[in-house]
C-alpha positions as CSV (number, residue, x, y, z in Angstrom):
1,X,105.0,113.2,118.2
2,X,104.4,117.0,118.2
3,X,102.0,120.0,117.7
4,X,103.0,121.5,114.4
5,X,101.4,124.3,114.5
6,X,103.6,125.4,117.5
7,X,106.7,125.3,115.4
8,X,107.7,127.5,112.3
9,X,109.6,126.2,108.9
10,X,113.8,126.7,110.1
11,X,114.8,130.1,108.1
12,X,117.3,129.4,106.0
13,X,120.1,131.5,106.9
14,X,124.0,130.7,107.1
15,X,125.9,131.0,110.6
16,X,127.5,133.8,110.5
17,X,129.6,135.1,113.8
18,X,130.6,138.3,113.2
19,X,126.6,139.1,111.6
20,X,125.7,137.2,115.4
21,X,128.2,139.5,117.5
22,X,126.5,142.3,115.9
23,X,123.1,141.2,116.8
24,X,124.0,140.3,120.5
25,X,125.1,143.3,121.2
26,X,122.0,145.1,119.4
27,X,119.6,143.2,121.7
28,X,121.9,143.7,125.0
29,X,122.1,147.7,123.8
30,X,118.0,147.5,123.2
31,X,117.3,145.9,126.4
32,X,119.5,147.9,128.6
33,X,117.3,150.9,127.3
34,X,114.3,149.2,128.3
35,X,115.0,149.5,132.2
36,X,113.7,151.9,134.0
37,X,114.7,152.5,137.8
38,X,111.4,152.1,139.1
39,X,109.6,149.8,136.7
40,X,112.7,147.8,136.2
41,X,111.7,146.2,133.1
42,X,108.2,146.4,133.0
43,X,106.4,142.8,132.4
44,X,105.2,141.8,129.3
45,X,101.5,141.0,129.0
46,X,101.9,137.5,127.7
47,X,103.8,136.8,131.0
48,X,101.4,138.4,133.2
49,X,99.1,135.8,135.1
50,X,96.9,136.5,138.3
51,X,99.1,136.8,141.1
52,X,102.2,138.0,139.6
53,X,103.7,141.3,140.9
54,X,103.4,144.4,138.8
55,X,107.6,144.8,139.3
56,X,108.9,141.5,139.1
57,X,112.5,140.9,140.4
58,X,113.1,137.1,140.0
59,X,115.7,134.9,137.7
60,X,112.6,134.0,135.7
61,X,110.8,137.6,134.0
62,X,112.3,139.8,136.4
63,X,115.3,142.0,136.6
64,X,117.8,139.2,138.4
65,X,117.2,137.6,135.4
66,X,118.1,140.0,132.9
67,X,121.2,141.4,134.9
68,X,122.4,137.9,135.2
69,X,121.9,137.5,131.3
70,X,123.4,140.7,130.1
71,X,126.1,140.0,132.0
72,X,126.6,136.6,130.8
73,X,126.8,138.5,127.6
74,X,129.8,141.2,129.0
75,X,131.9,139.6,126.0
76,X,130.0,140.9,123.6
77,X,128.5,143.9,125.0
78,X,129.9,145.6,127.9
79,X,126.9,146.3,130.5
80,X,126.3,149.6,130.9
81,X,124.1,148.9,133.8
82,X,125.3,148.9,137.5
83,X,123.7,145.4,138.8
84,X,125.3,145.7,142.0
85,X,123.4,149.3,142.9
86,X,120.3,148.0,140.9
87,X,120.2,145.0,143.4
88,X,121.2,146.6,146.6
89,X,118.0,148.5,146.5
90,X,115.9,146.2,145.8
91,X,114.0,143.7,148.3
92,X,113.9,139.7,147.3
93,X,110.4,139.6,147.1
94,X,108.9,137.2,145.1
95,X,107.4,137.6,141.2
96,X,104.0,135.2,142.2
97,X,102.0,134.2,144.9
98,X,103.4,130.9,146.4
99,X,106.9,131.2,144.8
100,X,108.7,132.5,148.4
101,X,112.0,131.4,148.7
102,X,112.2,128.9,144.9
103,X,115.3,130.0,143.0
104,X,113.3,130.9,139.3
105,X,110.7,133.2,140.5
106,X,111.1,133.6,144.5
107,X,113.9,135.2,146.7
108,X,116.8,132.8,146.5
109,X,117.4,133.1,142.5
110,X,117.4,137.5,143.5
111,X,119.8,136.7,146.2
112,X,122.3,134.0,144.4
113,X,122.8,137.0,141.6
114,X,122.5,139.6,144.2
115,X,125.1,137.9,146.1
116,X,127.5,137.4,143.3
117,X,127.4,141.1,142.9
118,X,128.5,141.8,146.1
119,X,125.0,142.9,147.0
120,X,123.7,140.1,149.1
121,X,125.2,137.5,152.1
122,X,125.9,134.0,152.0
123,X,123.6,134.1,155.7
124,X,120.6,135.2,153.8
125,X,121.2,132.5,151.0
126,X,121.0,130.0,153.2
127,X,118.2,130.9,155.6
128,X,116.0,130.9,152.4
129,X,117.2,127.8,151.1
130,X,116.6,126.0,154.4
131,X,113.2,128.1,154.4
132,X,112.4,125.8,150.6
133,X,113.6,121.9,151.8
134,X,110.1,120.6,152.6
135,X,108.3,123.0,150.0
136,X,105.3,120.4,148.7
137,X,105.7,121.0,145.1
138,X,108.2,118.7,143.9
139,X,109.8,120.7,141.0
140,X,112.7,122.5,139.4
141,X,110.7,126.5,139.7
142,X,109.4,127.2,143.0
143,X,110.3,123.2,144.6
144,X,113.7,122.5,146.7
145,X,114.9,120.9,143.4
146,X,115.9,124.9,142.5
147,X,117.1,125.8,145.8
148,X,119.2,122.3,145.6
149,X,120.7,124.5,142.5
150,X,121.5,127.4,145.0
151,X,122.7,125.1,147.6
152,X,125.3,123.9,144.9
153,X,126.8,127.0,143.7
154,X,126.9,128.6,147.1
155,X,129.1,125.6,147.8
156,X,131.4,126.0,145.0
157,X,131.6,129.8,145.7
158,X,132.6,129.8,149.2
159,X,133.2,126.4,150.6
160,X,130.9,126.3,153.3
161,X,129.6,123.1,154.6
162,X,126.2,124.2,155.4
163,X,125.3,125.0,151.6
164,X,126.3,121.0,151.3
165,X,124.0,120.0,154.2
166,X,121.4,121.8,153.0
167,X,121.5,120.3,149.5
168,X,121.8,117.1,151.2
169,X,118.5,117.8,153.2
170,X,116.5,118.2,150.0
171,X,117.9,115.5,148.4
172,X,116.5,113.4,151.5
173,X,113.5,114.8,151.3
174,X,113.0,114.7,147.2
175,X,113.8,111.0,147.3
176,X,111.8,110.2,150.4
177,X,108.9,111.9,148.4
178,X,109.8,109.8,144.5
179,X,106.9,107.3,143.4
180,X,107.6,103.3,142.8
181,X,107.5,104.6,138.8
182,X,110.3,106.7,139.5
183,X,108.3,110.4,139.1
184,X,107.0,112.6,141.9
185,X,103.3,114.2,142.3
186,X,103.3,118.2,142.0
187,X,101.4,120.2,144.3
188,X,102.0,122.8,142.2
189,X,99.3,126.5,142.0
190,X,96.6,124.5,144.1
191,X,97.0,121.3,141.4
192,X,98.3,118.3,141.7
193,X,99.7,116.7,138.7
194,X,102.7,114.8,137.6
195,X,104.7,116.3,135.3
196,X,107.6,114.6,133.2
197,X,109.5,117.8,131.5
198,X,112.1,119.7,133.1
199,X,110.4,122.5,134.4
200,X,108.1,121.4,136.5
201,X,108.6,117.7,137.2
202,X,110.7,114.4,136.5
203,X,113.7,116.1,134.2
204,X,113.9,118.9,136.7
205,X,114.0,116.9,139.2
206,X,116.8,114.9,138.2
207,X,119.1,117.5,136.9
208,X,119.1,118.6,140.7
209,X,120.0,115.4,142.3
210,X,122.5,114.4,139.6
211,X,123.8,117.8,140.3
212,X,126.2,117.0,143.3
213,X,126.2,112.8,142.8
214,X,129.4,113.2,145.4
215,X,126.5,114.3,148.3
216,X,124.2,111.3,147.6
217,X,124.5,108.1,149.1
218,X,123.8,106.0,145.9
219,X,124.0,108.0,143.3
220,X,125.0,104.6,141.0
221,X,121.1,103.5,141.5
222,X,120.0,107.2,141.4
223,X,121.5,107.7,138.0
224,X,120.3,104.0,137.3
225,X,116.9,104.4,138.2
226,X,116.6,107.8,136.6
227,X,117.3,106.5,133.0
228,X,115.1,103.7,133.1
229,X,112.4,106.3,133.7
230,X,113.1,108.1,131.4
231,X,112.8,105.1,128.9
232,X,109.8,103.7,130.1
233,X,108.2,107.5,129.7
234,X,110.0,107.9,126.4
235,X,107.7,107.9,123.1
236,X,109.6,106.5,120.0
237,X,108.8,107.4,116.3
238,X,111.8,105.4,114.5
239,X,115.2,107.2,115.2
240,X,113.6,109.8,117.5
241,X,111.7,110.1,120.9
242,X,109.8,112.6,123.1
243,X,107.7,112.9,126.3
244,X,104.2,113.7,127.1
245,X,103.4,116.3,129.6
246,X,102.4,113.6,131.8
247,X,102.5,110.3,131.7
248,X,100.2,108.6,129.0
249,X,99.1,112.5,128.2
250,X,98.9,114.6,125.3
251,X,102.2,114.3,123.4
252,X,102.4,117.8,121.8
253,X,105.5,120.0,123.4
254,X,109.0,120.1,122.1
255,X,110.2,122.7,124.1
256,X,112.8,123.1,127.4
257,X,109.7,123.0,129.7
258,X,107.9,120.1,128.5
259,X,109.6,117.4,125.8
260,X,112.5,116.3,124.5
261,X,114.5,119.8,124.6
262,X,114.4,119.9,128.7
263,X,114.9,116.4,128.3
264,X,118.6,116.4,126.7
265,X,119.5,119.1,129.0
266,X,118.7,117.5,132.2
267,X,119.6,113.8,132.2
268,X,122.8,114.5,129.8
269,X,124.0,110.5,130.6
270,X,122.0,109.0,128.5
271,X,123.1,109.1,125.1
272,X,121.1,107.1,122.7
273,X,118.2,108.2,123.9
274,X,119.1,111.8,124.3
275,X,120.4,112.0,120.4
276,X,116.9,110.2,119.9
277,X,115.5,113.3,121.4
278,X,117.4,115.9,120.0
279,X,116.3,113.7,116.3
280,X,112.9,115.4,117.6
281,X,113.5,118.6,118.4
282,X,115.1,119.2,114.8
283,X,112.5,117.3,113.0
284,X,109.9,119.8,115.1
285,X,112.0,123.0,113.7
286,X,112.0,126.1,116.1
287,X,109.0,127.3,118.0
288,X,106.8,129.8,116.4
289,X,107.4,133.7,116.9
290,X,109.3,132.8,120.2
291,X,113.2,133.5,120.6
292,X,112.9,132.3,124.5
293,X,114.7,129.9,126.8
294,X,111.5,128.3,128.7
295,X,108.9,127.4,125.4
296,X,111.2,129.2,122.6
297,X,113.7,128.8,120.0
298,X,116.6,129.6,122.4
299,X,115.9,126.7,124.6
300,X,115.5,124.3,121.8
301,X,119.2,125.4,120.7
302,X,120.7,124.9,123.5
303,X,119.6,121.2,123.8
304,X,121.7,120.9,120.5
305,X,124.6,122.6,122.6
306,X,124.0,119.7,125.3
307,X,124.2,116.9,122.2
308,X,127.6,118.5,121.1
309,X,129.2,118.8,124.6
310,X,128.1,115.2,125.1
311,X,128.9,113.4,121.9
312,X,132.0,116.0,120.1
313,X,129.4,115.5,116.9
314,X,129.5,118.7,115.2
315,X,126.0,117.6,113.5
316,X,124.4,119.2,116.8
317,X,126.6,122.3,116.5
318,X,125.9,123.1,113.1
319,X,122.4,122.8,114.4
320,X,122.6,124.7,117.2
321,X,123.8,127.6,115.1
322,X,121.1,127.0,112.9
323,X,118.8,127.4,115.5
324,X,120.6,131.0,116.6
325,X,120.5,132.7,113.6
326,X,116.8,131.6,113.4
327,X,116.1,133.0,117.0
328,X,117.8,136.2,116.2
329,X,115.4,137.1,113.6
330,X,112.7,136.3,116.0
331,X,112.9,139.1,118.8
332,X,110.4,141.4,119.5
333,X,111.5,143.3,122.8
334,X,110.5,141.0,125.0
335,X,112.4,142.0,128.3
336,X,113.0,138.5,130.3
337,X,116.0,135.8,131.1
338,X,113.2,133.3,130.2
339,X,111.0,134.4,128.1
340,X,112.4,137.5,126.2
341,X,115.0,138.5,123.5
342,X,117.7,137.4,125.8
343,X,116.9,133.6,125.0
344,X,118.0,134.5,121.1
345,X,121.2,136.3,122.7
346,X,122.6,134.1,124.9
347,X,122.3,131.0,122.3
348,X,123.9,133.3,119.5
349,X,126.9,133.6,122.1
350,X,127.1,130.4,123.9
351,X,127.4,128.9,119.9
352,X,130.4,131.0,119.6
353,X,131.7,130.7,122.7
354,X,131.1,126.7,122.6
355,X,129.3,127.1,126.2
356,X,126.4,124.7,127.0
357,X,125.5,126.2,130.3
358,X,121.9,126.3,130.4
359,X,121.5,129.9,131.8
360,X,119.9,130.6,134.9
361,X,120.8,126.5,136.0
362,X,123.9,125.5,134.8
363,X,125.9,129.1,135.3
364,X,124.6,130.2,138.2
């Protein structure tokens, strides 16, 4: 059901908030030392692949990310950063080749944060979100499944129709593009694959048009139809269930990305068969030496977070916190909203604060 040797034995140590307030604001305090006005927050080398910019700027591993996290954080550690000057001077240009306007690691994610800080308009949000409605890939990073995100919260934060229409426009064109099985093909880096997880393909894909049900015209059969994929994709072991990387592919992840994690936090409807997954992800224990969101500990816990919003069963609480104190000892200075030390932070607080917001998705 899993790759063992991605995962490491759960530590045993007891939830403890004050000993977690403490450590959240040690990480925010180390992190806010890490920037530097030109470098930002200089990449690390595991995140580095060809075509990434040497400053990255992006939601994903670039500075948007980690304003928008230590801010998240404010309760626990005042920033001591200005974002709004930080962003103001800063162009939205994109952390990889081919990302352009996508929300994770392309201009609209900069400008959404930018924008809340008073550093952006809502003129340049949407002419890059109209710029990503017939991007080819099909997915949640770079696809107009993100930029449906953005079209969302634009819509809650200032009303405007056009944010609706333009959320409306992807949806069209996202279910125009969906496959009698109920997935999508990603033309994703020059590949095309089809993905299941929720960072690049069916989970993704789903949290964006379950996002705003009110703006599609049947979201009853969308909702419908999404489930039963999600069961006929499923993998059961017993009393717990995960998903390949593709369909009838290697079944090795238990992570946000790819498996049962990104799973639970996507298609939160289904509850059976998302407690069946979140069975998983305990019985796989955190992933090895990495505190993040994307492939890490942090992501993992927050699943747990989605299972106690969902159910009220404080089983996925107490596991959740389990999870944080866990990720907490795992940082290593990692400076990213994805991949970095914040991942440990923001589950740590979000397991006090009883906040299942996926960050950089649900709290936009």
């Amino acid at each position: 059901m899993f790759d063992p040797t991605r995962h490491e034995p759960l530590a045993e140590i007891a939830w403890s908030e004050p000993r977690a307030r403490d450590a959240i604001a040690s990480i925010c305090h180390d992190l806010e030392g890490r920037f530097d006005p030109e470098r930002l927050w200089p990449l690390d080398p595991v995140d580095s692949e060809p075509g990434t910019a040497e400053v990255v700027r992006g939601l994903y591993i670039g500075a948007t990310g980690m304003l928008h996290g230590l801010y998240r954080l404010a309760e626990f550690s005042e920033p001591r950063l200005d974002a709004r000057a930080i962003l103001a001077d800063l162009e939205p240009e994109p952390d990889e080749e081919g990302a352009g306007a996508s929300l994770l690691a392309g201009s609209s994610g900069f400008l959404l944060v930018a924008h809340r800080f008073g550093a952006a308009s809502a003129d340049a949000l949407a002419e890059v979100i109209a710029a990503n409605v017939d991007h080819p890939s099909n997915e949640l990073l770079i696809g107009a499944p993100g930029t449906m995100l953005a079209a969302r919260a634009m819509f809650e934060r200032t009303g405007e129709e056009r944010f609706a229409e333009l959320w409306r426009a992807s949806a069209r064109t996202l279910l125009e593009r969906q496959e009698a099985d109920g997935l999508w093909t990603q033309d994703l880096y020059g590949n095309r694959r089809r993905f299941l997880g929720a960072a690049h393909g069916f989970a993704g894909n789903v949290r964006a048009l379950l996002g705003a049900p009110e703006w599609l015209d049947d979201a009853d059969a969308v909702r419908r139809d999404a489930y039963s994929t999600a069961r006929a994709t499923a993998v059961f072991d017993g009393d717990a269930a995960n998903w390949p990387w593709q369909p009838d592919g290697e079944l090795d992840r238990v992570q946000w990305c790819h498996g049962a994690p990104g799973f639970i936090t996507s298609l939160a409807g289904d509850d059976d068969l998302l407690v069946a997954a979140g069975e998983l992800t305990w019985r796989a224990g955190p992933l090895a030496n990495n505190a993040g969101l994307c492939h890490g500990t942090g992501g993992n816990g927050f699943a747990f977070l989605t299972l106690h919003a969902r159910t009220g069963d404080e089983l996925w609480l107490e596991r959740a916190r389990a999870f944080a104190m866990h990720g907490l000892a795992q940082v290593n200075g990692r400076t990213s909203l994805y991949t970095g030390d914040l991942g440990a932070a923001l589950l740590a607080g979000a397991c006090i604060d009883l906040d299942a917001r996926f960050p950089g998705l649900d709290d936009l």
